[in-house]
C-alpha positions in Angstrom: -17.7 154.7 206.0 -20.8 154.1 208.4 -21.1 150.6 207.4 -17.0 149.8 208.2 -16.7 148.0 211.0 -14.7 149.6 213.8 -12.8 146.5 214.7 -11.6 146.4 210.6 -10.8 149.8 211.3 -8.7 150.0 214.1 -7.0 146.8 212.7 -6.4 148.6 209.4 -4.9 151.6 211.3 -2.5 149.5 213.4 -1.1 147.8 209.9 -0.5 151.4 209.0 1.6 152.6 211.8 4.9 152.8 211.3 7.2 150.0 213.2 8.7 152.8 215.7 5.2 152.9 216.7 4.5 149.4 217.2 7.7 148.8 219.2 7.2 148.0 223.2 8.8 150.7 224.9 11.9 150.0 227.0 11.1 149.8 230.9 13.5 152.7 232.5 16.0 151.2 234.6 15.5 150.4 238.6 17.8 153.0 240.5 19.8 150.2 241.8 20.5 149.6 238.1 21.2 153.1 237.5 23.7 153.0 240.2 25.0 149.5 239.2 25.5 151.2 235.4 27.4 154.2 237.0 29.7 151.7 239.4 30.6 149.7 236.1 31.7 153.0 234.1 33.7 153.9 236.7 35.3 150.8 237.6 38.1 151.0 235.1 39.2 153.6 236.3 38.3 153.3 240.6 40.9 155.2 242.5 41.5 152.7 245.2 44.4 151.1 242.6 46.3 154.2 243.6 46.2 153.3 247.1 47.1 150.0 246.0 49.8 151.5 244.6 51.1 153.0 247.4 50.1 150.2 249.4 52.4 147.8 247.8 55.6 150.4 248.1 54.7 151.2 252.0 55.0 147.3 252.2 58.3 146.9 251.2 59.6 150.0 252.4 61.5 150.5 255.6 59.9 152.7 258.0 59.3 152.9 261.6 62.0 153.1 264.8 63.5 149.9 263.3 63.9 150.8 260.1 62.0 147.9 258.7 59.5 146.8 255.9 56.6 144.5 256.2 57.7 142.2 253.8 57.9 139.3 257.2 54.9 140.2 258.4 52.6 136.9 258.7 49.0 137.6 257.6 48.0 134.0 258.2 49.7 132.2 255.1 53.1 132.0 256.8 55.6 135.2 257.0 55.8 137.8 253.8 52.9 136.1 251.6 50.1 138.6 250.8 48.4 136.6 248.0 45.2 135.2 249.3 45.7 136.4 252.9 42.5 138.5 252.5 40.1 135.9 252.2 40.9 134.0 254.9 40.7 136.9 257.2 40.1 137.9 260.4 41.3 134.3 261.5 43.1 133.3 265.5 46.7 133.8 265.4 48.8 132.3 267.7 51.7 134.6 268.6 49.0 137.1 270.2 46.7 134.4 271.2 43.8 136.6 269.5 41.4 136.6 266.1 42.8 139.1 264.2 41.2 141.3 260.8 43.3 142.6 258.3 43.8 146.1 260.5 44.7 144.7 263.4 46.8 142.6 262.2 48.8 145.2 260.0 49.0 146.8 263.4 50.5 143.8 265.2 52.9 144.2 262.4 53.8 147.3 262.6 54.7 147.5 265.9 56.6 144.1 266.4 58.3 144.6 262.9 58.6 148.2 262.6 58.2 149.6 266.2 55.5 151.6 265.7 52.9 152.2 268.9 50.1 150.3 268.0 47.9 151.9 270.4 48.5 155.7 269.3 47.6 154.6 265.2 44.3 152.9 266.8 43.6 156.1 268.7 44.5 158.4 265.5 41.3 159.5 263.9 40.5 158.2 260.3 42.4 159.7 257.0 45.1 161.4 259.6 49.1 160.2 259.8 49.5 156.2 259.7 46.1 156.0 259.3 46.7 156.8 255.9 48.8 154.3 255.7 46.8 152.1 257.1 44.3 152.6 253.9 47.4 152.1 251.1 48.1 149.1 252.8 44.2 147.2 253.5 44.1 148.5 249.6 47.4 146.6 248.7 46.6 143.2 250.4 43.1 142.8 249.6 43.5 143.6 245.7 46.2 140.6 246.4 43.1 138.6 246.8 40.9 140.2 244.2 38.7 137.2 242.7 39.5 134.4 245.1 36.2 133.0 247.5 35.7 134.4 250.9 37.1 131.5 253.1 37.2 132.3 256.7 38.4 130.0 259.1 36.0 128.5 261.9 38.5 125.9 263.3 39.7 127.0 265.9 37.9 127.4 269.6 38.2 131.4 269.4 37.4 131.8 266.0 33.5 130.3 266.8 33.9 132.1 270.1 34.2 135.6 267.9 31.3 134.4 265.7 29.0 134.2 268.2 30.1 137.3 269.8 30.0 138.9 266.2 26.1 137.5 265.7 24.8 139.1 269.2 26.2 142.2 268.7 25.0 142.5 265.0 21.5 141.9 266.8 22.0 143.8 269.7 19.4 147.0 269.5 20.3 150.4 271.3 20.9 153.8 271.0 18.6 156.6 271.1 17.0 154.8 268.0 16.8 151.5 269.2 18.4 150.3 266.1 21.0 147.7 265.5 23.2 146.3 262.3 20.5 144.0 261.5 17.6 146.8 261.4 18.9 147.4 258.2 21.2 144.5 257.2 19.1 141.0 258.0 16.4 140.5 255.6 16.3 141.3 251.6 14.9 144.0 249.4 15.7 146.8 252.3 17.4 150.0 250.7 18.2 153.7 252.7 17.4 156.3 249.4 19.0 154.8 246.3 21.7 152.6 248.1 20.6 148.8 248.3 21.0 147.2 251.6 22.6 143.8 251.1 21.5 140.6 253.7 24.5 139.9 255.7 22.8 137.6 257.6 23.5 135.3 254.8 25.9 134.7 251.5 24.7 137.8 249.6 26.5 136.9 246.4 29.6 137.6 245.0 31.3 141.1 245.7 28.3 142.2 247.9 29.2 143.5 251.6 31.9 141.6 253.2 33.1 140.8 249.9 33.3 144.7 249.0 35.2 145.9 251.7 37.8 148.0 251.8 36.2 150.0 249.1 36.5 153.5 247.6 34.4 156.3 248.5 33.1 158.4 245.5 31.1 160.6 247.8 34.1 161.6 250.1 37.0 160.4 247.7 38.6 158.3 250.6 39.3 154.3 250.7 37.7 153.4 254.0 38.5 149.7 255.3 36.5 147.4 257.7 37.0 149.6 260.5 36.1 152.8 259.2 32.8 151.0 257.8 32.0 150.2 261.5 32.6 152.8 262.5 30.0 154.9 260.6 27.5 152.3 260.8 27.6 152.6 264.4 27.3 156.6 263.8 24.5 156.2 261.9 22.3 154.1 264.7 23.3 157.1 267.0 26.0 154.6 269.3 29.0 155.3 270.7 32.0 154.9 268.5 33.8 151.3 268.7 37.2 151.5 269.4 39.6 150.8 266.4 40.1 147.4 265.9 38.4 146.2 268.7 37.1 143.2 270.1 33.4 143.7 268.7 34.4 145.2 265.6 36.5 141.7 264.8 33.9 140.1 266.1 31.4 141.7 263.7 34.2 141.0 260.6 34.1 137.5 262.1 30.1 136.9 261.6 29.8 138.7 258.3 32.8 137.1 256.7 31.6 133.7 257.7 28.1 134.2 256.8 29.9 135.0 253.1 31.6 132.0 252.6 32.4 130.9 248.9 31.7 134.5 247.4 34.0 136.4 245.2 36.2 139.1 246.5 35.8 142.4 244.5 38.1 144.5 247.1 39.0 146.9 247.3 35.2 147.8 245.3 34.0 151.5 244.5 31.2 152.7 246.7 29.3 155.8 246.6 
């Protein structure tokens, strides 16, 4: 055995070994791809399609002082069509002479159509009265848009007005943390624990960030739109709260949803 060369021994040893043995072992998966796996299995079954639902019913239902549906409301694609609004919002409408998101324009809506008080749903806090409503009904109209490419107008003078507006404030650092939307949000590979951080500075590819929203949220099994996503984002940089549908929170709709452009619509998505 002294005179067998150890090479011709540890060759004759590998020949041996079983094939189990031999086989490369499978790299474990990333915890974005974890979380990516867990999204998928659940995605057959995401709650938001029973606010959709109920969106769709609230729409054609007649509510309010006037005893009226929303089936005239105009989203931007002319009075009553839902079907592709989405993805063309927040966009400048002329009867209020303002860019408008999908909230506020549902609120316009309701008030003129229904005769609601716009003002008292803005000031009602999230997942309370018609702000419940409000989530069945961004649910409804953006799963009317579900596949189609983020398109949002830049024609008109307010509509580059808001984008620029949108772009400071997304920069603009304050707060106790000195902290802004981009500190987490403007340059790849970022993520906070296990939850990627998409670029929204840029297209971040299809059914990523802008594209996402409104989305279902496992970890407090409530739909949250645009607004409500603000909203916490501002919380979590330590600023005070925006007001609902505000100019800046448009504004900030406006930027992200024309730094999108061309990706796929996944709303409303599932989130964690």
């Amino acid at each position: 055995m002294n005179n067998i060369p150890v090479l011709a021994v540890a060759l004759a040893l590998t020949a041996a070994a079983p094939a189990w043995a031999q086989a490369p072992t499978t790299p474990a998966p990333s915890a974005a791809e974890g979380i990516a796996e867990y999204r998928a299995m659940l995605a057959d079954g995401n709650p938001a399609e029973l606010y959709e639902a109920k969106g769709e019913a609230l729409w054609k239902t007649a509510r309010g002082p006037k005893h009226a549906s929303l089936e005239r409301c105009d989203l931007g694609l002319g009075p009553g069509v839902v079907k592709g609004a989405f993805v063309h919002l927040p966009r400048y409408f002329a009867d209020t002479g303002r860019v408008q998101d999908m909230e506020s324009r549902l609120l316009t809506c309701m008030q003129t159509l229904q005769g609601f008080d716009a003002a008292a749903i803005a000031k009602t806090p999230f997942g309370q009265g018609e702000q419940k409503t409000m989530e069945s009904l961004v649910a409804y109209v953006a799963s009317e848009s579900a596949g189609q490419r983020i398109d949002v107008p830049q024609g008109q003078a307010q509509e580059r007005l808001m984008y620029e507006l949108g772009r400071r404030a997304f920069f603009f650092r304050g707060g106790p943390m000195d902290f802004s939307c981009a500190s987490c949000h403007a340059s790849d590979g970022k993520r906070v624990r296990l939850q990627d951080l998409p670029n929204l500075t840029k297209n971040p590819g299809d059914g990523v960030g802008f594209a996402a929203w409104p989305a279902y949220r496992v970890s407090n099994g409530e739909l949250w739109g645009m607004q409500r996503r603000l909203n916490d984002c501002f919380r979590q940089q330590r600023m005070p709260y925006p007001g609902y549908a505000s100019e800046v929170t448009i504004a900030l709709g406006v930027y992200m949803g024309v730094n999108a452009q061309g990706a796929k619509s996944i709303a409303p998505a599932l989130k964690r």
